[in-house]
N, C-alpha and C positions, 0 to 999 in steps of 0.2 A: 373605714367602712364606706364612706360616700365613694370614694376611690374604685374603691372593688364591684360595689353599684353599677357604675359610670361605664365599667373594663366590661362586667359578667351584660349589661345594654350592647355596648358597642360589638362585640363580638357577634350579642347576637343578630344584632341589624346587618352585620356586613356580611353574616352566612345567609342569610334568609332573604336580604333584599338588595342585599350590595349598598347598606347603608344608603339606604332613599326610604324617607320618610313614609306614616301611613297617610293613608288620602285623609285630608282634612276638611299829584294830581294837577299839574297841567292845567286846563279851563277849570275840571270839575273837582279838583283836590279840595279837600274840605277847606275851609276859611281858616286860619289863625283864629279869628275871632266869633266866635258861633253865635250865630242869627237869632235872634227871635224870632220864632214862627207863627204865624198867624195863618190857618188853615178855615176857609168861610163858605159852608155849602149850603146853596140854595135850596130848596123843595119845589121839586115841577119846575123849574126855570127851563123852557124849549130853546133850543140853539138859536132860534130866530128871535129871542125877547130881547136883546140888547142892544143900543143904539151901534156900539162896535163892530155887533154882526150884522148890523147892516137893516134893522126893525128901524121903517121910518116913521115919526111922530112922537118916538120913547125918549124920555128924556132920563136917562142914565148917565150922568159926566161924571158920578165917584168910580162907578163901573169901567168907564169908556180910561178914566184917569191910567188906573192898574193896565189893563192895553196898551194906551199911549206910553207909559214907563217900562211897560215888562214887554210879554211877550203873550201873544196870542197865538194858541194851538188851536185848527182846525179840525184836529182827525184824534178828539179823546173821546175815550170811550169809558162808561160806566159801566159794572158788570151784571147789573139788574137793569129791569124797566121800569120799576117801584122801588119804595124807600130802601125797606131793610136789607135787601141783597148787595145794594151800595154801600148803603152804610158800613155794612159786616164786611164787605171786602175793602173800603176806605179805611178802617180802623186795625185790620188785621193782615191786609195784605195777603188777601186767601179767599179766593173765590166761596162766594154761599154754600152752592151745590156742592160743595166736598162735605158740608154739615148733614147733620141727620132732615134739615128740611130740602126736601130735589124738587119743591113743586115750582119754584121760582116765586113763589107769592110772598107777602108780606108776612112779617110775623103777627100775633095777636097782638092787640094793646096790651092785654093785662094779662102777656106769657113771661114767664119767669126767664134770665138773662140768657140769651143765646151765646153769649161768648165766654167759654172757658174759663174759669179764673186766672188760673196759670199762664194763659196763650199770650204771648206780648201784642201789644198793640202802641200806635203811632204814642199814646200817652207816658206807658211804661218804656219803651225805647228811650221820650224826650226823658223822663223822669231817673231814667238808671244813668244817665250825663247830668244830672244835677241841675235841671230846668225844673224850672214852676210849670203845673199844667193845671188847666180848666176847662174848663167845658159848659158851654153856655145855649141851651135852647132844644132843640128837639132830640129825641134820645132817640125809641123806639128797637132799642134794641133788646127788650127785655130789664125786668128786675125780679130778683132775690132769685131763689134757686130750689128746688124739689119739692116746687108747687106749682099745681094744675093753674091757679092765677093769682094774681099777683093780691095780698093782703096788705090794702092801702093804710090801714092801721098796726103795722109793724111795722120796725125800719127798715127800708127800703134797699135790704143790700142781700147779695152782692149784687153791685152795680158799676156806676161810671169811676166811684175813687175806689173800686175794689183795683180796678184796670189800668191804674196810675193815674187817676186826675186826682190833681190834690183839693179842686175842687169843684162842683157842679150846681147850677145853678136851670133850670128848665122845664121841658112837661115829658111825660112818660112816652107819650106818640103824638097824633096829633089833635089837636084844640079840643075837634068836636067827639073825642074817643072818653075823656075822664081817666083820670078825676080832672076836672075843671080848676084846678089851682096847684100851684106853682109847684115844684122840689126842688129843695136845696140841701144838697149834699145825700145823707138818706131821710128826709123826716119831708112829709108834704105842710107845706103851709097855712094856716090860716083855718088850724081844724078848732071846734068847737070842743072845747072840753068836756070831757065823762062822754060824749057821743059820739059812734061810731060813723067810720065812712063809707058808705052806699055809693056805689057807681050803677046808674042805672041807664039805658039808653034815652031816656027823659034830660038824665042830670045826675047832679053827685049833688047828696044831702051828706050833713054833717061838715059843713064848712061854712066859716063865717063870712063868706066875700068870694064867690069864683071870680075867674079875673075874665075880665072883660074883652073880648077875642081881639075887638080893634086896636089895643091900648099892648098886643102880646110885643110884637114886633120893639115896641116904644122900652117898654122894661126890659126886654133881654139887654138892648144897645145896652141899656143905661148899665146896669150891671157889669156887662163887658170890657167896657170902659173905666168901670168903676177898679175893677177888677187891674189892667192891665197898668194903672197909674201906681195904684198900688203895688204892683211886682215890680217894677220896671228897671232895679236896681240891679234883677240877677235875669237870667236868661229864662224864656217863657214862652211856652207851647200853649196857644188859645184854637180850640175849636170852637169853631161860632157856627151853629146849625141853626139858620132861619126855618121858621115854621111857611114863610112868604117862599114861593106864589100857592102852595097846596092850600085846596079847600079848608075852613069856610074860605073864601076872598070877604077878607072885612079888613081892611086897609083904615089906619087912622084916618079921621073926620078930615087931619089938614090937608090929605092927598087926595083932592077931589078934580083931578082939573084934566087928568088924560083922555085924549081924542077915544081912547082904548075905552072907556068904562073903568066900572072898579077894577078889573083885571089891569087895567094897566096902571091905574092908582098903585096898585098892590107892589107891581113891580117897580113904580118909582118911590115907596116905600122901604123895600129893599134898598134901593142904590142910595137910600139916605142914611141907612143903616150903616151900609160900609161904608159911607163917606165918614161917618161918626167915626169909625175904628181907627180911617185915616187920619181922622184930622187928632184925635190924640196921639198915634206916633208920631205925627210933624211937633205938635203943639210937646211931648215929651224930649224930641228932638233925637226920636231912636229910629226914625222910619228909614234909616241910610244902611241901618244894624237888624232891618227884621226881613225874612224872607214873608211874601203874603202870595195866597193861592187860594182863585175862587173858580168852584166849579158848582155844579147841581148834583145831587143821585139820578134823576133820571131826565127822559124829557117834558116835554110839555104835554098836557091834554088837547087834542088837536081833534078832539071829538065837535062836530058845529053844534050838536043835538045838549051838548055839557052846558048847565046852567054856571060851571064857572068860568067858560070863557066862549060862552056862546056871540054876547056882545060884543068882546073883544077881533073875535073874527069875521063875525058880518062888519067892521066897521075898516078890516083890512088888514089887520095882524096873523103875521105869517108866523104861526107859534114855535113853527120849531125849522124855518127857512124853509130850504126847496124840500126839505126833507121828507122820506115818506113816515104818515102814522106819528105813531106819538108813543106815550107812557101805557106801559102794558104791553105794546106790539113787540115783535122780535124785528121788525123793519130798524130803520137806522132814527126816524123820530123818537124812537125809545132809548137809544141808548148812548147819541152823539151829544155830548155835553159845549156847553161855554165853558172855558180852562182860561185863565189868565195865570200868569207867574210873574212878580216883581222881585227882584232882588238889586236894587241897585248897585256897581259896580260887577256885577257877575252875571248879570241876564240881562243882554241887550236891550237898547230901549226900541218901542215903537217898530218892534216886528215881530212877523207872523211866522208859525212853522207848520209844515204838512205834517209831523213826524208823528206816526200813529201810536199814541198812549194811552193808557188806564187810569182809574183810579186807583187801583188795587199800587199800583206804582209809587203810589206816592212814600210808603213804607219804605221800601228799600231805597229809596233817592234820598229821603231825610236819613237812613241810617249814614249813606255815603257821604252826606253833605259834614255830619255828625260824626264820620271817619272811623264808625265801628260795623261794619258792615253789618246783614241780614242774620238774625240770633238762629242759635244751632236745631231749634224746635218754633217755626213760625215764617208768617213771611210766605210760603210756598209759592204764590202767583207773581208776588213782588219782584218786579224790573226796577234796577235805578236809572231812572231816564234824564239824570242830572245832566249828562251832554248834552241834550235836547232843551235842556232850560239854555243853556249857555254857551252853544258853540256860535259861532260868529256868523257861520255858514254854513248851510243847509249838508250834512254829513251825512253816511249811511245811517241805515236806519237804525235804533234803537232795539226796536222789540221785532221779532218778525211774526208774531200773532199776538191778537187778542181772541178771547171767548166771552162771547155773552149769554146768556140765560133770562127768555122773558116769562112773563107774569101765568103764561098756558106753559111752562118747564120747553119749553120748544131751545134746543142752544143754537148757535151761530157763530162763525169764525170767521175773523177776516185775518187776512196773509198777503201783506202785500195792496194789491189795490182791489184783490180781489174778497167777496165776501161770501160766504154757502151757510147758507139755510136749511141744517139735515131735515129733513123731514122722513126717511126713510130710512130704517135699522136703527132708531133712536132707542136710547135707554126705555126702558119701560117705564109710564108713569105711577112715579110713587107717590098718591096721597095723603096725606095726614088730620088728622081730624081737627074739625073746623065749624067756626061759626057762620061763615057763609061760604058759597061752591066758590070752588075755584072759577079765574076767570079763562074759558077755552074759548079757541077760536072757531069755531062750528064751520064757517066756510074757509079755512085755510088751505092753501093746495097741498096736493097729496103727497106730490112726487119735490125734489129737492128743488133748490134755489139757487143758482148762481149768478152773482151779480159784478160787473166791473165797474167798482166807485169811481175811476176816476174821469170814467165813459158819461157811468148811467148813475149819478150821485141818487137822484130819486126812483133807484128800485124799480125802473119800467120793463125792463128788458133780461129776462129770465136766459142765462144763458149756457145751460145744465147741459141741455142736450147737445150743442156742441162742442163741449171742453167736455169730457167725460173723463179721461186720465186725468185732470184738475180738479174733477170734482172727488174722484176715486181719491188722491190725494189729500186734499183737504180734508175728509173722511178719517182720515188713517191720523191724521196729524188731531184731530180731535178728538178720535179714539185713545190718541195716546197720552192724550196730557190729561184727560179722564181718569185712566187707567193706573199713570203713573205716581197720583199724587201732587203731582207739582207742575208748573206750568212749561220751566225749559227746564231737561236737565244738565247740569251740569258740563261745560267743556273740559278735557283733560289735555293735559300737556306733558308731557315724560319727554324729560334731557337727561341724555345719560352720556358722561365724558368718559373718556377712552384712554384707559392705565392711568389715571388721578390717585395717587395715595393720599391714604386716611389724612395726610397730616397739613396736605397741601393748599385748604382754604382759609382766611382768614379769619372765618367764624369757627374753624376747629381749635386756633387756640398754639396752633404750632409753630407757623412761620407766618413774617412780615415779610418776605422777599419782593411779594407782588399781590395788592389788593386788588379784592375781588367783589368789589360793592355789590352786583349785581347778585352774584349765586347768594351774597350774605344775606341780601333781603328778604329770600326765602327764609334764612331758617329765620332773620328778623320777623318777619310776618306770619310764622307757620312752625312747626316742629323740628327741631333736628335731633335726628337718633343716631345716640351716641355708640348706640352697637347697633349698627345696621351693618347686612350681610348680604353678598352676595352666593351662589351658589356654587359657586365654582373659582377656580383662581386665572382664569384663561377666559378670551373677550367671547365666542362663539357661544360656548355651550351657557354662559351664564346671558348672552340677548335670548338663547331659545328657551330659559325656562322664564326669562322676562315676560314675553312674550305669549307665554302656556299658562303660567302662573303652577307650571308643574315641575320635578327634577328633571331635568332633561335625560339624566340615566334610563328612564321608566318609558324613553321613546330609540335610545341609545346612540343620543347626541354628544356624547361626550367629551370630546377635543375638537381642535380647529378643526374645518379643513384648512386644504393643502392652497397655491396657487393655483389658478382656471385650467394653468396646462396640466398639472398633476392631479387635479379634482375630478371622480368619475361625475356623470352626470347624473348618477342615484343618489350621493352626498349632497346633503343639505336638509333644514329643520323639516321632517315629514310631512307632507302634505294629511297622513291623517290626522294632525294635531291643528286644531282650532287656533286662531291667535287671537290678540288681542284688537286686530283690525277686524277681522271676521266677524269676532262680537258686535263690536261697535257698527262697522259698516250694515251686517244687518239691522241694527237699530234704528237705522236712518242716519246715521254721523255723516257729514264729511271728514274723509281721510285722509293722513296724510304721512309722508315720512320723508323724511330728509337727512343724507348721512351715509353712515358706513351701514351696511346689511350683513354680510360675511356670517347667514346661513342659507350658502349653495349658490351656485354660477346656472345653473340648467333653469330653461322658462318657466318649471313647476314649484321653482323658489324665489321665482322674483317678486317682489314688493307687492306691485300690482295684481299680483294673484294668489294675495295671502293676505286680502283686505283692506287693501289701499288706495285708492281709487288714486293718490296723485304719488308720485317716486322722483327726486331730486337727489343723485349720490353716487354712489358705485357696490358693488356686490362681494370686493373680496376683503381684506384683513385689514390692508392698509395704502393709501394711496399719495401721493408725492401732492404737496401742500398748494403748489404754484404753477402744476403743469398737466392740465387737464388728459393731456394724452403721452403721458410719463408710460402708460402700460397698455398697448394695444386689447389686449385681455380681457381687461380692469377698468375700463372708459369710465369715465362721470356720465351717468346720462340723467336727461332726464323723459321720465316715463322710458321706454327701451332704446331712444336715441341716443347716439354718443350726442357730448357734448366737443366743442373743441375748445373757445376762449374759458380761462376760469383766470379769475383776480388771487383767492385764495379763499381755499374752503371752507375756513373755520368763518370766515365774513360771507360768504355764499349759504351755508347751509343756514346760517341765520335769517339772514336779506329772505333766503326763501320760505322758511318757516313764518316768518312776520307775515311775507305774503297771502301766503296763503292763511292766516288766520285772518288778514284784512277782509280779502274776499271772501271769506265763509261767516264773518260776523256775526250773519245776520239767523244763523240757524248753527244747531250744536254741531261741534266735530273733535275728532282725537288727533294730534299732532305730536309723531314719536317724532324728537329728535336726535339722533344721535350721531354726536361727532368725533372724526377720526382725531382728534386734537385731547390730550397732550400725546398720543400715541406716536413712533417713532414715523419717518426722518422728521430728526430735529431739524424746524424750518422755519422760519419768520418772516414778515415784513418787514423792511429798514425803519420803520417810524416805529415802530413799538421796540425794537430791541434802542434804538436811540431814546426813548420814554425810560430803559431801564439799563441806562448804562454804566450805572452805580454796581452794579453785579458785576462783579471781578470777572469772573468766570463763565468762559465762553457757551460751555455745554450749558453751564447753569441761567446763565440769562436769557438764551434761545428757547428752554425750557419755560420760562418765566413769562416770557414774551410769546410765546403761544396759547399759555395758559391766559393772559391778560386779554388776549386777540380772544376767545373764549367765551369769558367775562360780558366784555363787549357786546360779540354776536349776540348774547343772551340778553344782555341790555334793549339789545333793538326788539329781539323780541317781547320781553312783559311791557316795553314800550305800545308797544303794538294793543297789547293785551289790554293794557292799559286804558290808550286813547279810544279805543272802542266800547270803554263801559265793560269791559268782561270778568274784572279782578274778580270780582263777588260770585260769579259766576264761573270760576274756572280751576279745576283741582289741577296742582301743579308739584311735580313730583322733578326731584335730582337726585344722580348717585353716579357713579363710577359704576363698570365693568366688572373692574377688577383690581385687586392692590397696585399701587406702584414700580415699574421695574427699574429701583433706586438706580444699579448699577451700571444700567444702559442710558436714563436721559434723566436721570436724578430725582426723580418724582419721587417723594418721601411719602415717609405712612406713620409719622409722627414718633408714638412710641413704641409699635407696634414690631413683634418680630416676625423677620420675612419680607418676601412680598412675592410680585405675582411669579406665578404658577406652583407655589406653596402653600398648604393648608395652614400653616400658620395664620395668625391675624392679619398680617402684615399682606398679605395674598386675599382674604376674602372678606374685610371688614374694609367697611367702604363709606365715605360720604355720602348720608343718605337725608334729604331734604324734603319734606311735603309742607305746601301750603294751600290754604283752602278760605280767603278770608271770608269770614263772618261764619263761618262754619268751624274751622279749627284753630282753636285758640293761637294767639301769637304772642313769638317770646318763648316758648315751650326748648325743654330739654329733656327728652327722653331713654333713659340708658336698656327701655327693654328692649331684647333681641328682637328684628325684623329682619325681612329677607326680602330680595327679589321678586320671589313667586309671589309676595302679597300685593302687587302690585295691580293687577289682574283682578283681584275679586274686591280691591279695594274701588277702582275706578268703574268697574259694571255695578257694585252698590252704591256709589253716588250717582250714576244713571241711573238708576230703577231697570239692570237690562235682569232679569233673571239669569242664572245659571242652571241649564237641566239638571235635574234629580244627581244622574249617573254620571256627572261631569267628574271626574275624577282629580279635584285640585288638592294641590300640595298647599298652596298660600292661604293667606286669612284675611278677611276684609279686616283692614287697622282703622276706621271709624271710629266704633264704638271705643275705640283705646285710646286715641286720641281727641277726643270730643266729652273724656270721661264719666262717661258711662260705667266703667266697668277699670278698675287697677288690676287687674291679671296680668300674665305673661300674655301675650297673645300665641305664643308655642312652648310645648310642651319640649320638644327638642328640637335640634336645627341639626341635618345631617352631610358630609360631604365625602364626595371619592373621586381621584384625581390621578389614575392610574394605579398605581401601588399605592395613594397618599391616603388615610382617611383623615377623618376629622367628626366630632361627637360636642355640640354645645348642650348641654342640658342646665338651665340657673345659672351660676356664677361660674361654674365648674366646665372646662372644656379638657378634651380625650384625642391625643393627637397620633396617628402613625405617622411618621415625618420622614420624609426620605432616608433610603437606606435601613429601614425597617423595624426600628426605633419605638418602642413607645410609651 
């Protein structure tokens, strides 16, 4: 019956449609030994309060210590100008404004918990590795959930150990908001029995003891400390949120003695603080085994008219350095923080970096450092800027934007050294209801802001009007990480080898002839599907439906072409067919391709004008390994120049795919690569077939020795991918062409019968690879059917690029099926026609006409 099913489908696909389917670590590798982390952020600390940055009269040396041993960053940034917009994006790795509050202000004291239960944060990341977490001092991110405010007499959750701390210890916001006494864990301290608790802007009755504002700073350490002596035996994630320097300023009685006023008591208050946490990792003898990182949520109050640091700045304190403005402003005083990073033996000691970071970063650099990269729901803004803790020397940059959001919703984006202040075409303001107005800027300029930090650090020099295509750009670049959900998306990478059979890597399981470390660590890292398909059993028409993400029958691309001399100049993949450069390039990608092309010799098929902005390779079938000008015809070029020198391709098309992902780093791009390697003449370098000279057999170890040369090229490149910080950030797909042509250069297809240009298995079930770390699980074996064409909707849906309504694709975005969401087939059939040949996959069940007419 299923038989007849299968026969009375196939038949009818092939009358109707012709069988084509319906539209459907080095520096930064994680330690052996996992750190303790000690994460310690300040309230209102201005970039200019530390004796480090250069505040003279401050006496901070615990502060100044972490500098002196780690590494001071100049150019981080927090993603608010106030508490909870930091907070929310330090803990979650996700900018505020993507939440339901866009006004950029603070949350309420007594609103119920702003962060998701579900959503991971720095706690639950440390906690799903089997650390201890805590959390000690200022919250204000919200408690309990599906109440207008917060009912101090019920227990207090969900909250901080809903989100993985296993335990909490601190106040709801800040000092002077209430309840005026402590919480630990969910239960408020120190309540009065049978009597309830009143928060009232007076005070909080119904407690036997509020705590006394000067003495807050003094119990958190204590706790802290108390806290990390006691864990100290397993690994431990401590957030230490000082309530110091934010209002009230009541600094303990002993800190009376700075030039500054209490404001600068307050702050040398602080640096006694962290000298406390120091000197128990010395005093436990684990400070060599904890990574520590202090920053603020925003800047300082830089208001002269502020009764809490009015004294402070008549007396000569530059609260936030040269910087303009302060907390609240969308100027750079709101949102450039103090960032210290110690790690000893991994983070240099006693130096500075320009390299511009976030808070929101910290997330995915602890997941890096932690070796599990960014979870498959979270994270969205999260960069791991772990290189930037620890390269030796000043390296391309990390992140190539931040966005900030201040206290009047105003956002701001620096790229580079440059910074824009939209003020025009902004989101519309959205407010939400509230106890007091928002804070707006009543005389803020009209028209936009562009500013060159490295010119004009203090904001003087408005320089909109003549960079206009700079500002239009930046515009478009903050539109889009708005838009898309997520801060960068995703980089993609497609290597696709050339006549590889099923059987020929060492992660499929078949042959030991010749390992393949490199391609292995894909499917090590990422999925490998074990029926993975291509479309066709020939190299051409299966790169055009790559490419389409469609049958290539449905545009009727179906065989090679010929040779350049034999090819008219209307052959080749249609210029009406979108590709997958097209997509991407419009999206803003850098693009690229390097490799064999071989669809179409004539101008309207080359590289470069099917979305590719760079072309390293040649345009026909197949090209001679070692001799760049082997076929006047058929040139290597690069962009439309012949080339003349070539070393050997399969090490060339690497070298330059590395390249060029080196130089685009710093902003997303697509890099097809695909190489003529293991495709025919068999041809090698003397040092690799020498590496495999254990292979008897002449054909077969030339074979071996190009596949290994391969391997290699590939090496150099996730190398690349690698030292740039990009793994976590980069969906990375392999597969073959097409089956093996056993007979001609031995390329096997394991158990598989056939091979290429037969619809057997052996011909169109292919090595097929995707890895995506922290995104798709690793270790993964997958035996559902995929294809080709899925390649296409899989990598514009990890962009966020949309596909029009009308787009007519054959593929399926494979996400949701390998991120498990969803245990279905991802297709209902898989369909193939190969002159006379068909072929019909449906389930477990496949439908062959096989040459000579057979079926």
């Amino acid at each position: 019956m299923r038989f007849s099913c299968l026969r009375q489908l196939f038949c009818a696909c092939a009358f109707a449609i012709g069988v084509i389917a319906p539209t459907a670590n080095r520096a930064d590798e994680p330690a052996t030994r996992r750190p303790n982390i000690l994460v310690i952020l300040a309230d209102d600390l201005g970039w200019g309060s530390l004796a480090c940055c250069g505040a003279e009269g401050l006496k901070t040396p615990n502060i100044d210590r972490l500098a002196r041993e780690g590494r001071r960053f100049t150019s981080a940034y927090a993603p608010g100008s106030v508490c909870s917009p930091t907070r929310y994006g330090l803990m979650t790795g996700r900018y505020y404004w993507r939440t339901s509050v866009k006004d950029g202000e603070v949350l309420l004291p007594d609103g119920p918990l702003h962060i998701e239960p579900d959503r991971p944060t720095l706690a639950s990341l440390c906690k799903g590795q089997g650390y201890r977490t805590a959390a000690f001092g200022k919250w204000h991110l919200g408690l309990q959930e599906g109440v207008a405010t917060t009912d101090w007499n019920r227990p207090l959750t969900p909250g901080p150990r809903t989100l993985g701390f296993d335990h909490f210890y601190g106040l709801a916001a800040n000092p002077n908001n209430g309840p005026h006494g402590f919480i630990e864990n969910e239960a408020l301290l120190g309540r009065v029995p049978g009597t309830s608790v009143v928060v009232t802007p007076e005070g909080t009755s119904g407690l036997e003891q509020p705590f006394a504002v000067d003495h807050i700073m003094e119990n958190l350490t204590a706790k802290a400390t108390d806290w990390i002596e006691a864990n100290r035996e397993e690994p431990f994630f401590v957030y230490f949120a000082a309530n110091a320097v934010h209002g009230p300023i009541a600094p303990n009685p002993r800190f009376n003695a700075s030039r500054y006023g209490p404001y600068g008591d307050f702050i040398e208050e602080l640096d006694w603080s962290v000298g406390q946490l120091l000197d128990t990792l010395d005093r436990l003898k684990i400070a060599d085994d904890t990574l520590v990182v202090f920053t603020s949520d925003n800047g300082g109050i830089a208001d002269p008219d502020s009764r809490n640091v009015a004294g402070a700045i008549e007396a000569g304190l530059a609260v936030n350095g040269p910087l303009r403005a302060g907390k609240h402003s969308i100027y750079e005083g709101g949102f450039r923080e103090p960032f210290l990073v110690r790690w000893p033996g991994h983070v240099p000691a006693g130096t500075v970096s320009e390299q511009v970071i976030g808070l929101v970063d910290v997330f995915a650099t602890l997941a890096d450092i932690l070796g599990v990269g960014r979870p498959p729901r979270g994270a969205e803004d999260s960069v791991s800027v772990l290189r930037a803790f620890t390269e030796a020397k000043p390296g391309p940059p990390v992140r190539d934007h931040v966005v900030m959001q201040g206290a009047d919703a105003t956002y701001a984006l620096r790229m580079g050294d440059w910074k824009l202040i939209e003020r025009v075409g902004a989101p519309p303001f959205e407010p939400r209801p509230r106890k007091k107005a928002p804070k707006y800027a009543p005389d803020a300029p009209r028209q936009d802001e562009l500013f060159n930090l490295r010119d004009d650090p203090s904001e003087q020099f408005n320089l909109a009007a003549d960079h206009p295509d700079r500002v239009a750009e930046m515009k478009r670049v903050l539109s889009a990480v708005r838009d898309r959900g997520a801060t960068r998306p995703p980089n993609v990478l497609v290597i696709l080898a050339d006549d590889l059979g099923y059987g020929e890597l060492t992660c499929q399981g078949y042959t030991r002839d010749v390992a393949t470390p490199h391609i292995d660590s894909l499917a090590a890292n990422g999925v490998r599907f074990t029926s993975g398909y291509v479309s066709g059993p020939y190299c051409s028409p299966t790169r055009a439906g790559l490419l389409t993400g469609r049958y290539q029958h449905r545009f009727g691309h179906e065989f090679n072409p010929s040779v350049a001399s034999r090819t008219p100049p209307t052959v080749g993949l249609p210029v009406s067919e979108r590709t997958l450069g097209d997509r991407f390039q419009a999206a803003g990608y850098a693009t690229g391709w390097f490799g064999k092309s071989h669809l179409g010799y004539a101008p309207p098929f080359h590289p470069c004008r099917r979305g590719f902005s760079e072309f390293f390779g040649f345009l026909g079938g197949k090209h001679d390994f070692l001799n760049a000008e082997d076929d006047p015809t058929n040139p290597i070029l690069r962009g439309t120049t012949p080339v003349s020198q070539l070393d050997y391709t399969t090490d060339a098309f690497g070298r330059e795919a590395a390249e060029f992902i080196g130089r685009n780093a710093a902003q997303p791009w697509l890099c097809y690569l695909a190489f003529n390697a293991v495709h025919a003449p068999l041809q090698a370098t003397p040092e690799r077939l020498e590496r495999l000279a254990a292979i008897a057999d002449p054909k077969r170890r030339t074979f071996a020795a190009m596949l290994s040369a391969m391997d290699d090229a590939i090496g150099t490149v996730l190398a690349t991918v690698r030292e740039r910080g990009l793994e976590n950030d980069t969906l990375i797909v392999f597969l073959s062409d097409n089956g093996g042509p056993t007979p001609s250069i031995t390329s096997g297809n394991g158990p598989l019968r056939g091979f290429k240009s037969q619809t057997w298995e052996g011909g169109i079930r292919v090595p097929f690879l995707m890895q995506w770390k922290g995104r798709i699980p690793a270790g993964v074996v997958d035996d559902r059917p995929v294809i080709q064409l899925d390649i296409l909707p899989t990598a514009l849906a990890a962009a966020g690029i949309p596909l029009p309504a009308d787009a007519a694709i054959d593929g399926v975005n494979l996400l949701p099926y390998v991120t498990g969401q969803t245990d279905r087939d991802p297709h209902e059939a898989l369909y193939w026609r190969f002159g006379p040949q068909l072929a019909l996959r449906q389930g477990d069940w496949k439908l062959v006409k096989a040459p000579g007419g057979g079926v």
